[in-house]
N, C-alpha and C positions, 0 to 999 in steps of 0.2 A: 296918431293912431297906434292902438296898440293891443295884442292878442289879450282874451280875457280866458278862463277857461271856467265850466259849468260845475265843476266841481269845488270852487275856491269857496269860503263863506258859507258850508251847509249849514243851514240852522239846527241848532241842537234839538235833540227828542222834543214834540211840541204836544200841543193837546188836539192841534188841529196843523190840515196841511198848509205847509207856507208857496206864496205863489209870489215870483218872481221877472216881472218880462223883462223881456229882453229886444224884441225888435216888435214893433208896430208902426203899418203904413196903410194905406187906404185900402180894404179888403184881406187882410192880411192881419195874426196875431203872434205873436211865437213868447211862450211862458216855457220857464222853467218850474215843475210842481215836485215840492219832497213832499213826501206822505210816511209817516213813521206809524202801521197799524193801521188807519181811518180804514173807513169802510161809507158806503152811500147811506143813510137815515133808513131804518126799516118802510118799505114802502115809496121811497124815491125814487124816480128813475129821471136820468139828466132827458131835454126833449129841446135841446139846442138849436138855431134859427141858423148857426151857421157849421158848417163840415168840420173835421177836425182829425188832423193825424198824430196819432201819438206810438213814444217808441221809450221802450224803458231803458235806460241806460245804468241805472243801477238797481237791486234788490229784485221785488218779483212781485207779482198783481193779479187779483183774478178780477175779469171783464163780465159781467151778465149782460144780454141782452134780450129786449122781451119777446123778439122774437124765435129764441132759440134758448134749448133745455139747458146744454151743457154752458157751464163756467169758460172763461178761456183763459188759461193761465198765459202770463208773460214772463218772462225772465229777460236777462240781459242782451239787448240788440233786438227783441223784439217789436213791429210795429205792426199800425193798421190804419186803415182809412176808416174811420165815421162820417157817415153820408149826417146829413142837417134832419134833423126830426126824428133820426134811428135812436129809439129811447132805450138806453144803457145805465147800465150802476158800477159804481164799482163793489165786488162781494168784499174783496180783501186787500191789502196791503201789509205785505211784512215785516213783520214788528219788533224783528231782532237787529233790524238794521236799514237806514233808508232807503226808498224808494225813490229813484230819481227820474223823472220823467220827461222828455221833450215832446210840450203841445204845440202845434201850426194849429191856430183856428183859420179856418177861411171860407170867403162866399164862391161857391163853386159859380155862379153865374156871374160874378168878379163883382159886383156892385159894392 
């Protein structure tokens, strides 16, 4: 066994974001997501079956959600919980430098 670190192998400026896991077990997802710029499809919103916390670790990202006006920017050490079916976009991601994200998907009633 041996330490890895999240930062080793970012993939270079891409057309789209590169998604990476990392640990997956029964109820339970953990990805690593670079996003250089992307943004959610005009009129997208994610409507995901399972919760999901995410924390930026690198660059900076603005959150919509549909049920709330304002944007929620995140920057570095930022996180939050997404409840399962809470329909979100993302508006932006920063495009002068990657965004590095740590996702947990998971089934809050554990199944």
């Amino acid at each position: 066994m041996r330490p890895e670190n999240i930062f080793v192998d970012l993939p270079e400026k891409a057309e789209q974001e590169q998604f990476l896991p990392l640990v997956a077990a029964p109820g339970v997802r953990v990805e690593r997501i670079v996003s250089f710029g992307q943004a959610s499809p005009p009129g997208f919103w994610y409507d995901q079956d399972e919760s999901e916390w995410v924390m930026v670790l690198a660059g900076a990202a603005g959150l919509r959600f549909s049920d709330r006006e304002e944007v929620l920017t995140l920057a570095p050490g930022d996180y939050l919980e997404i409840a399962a079916h809470r329909r979100h976009r993302v508006e932006w991601t920063d495009a002068s430098l990657p965004t590095v994200w740590l996702a947990v998907h998971f089934r809050a009633d554990g199944a």
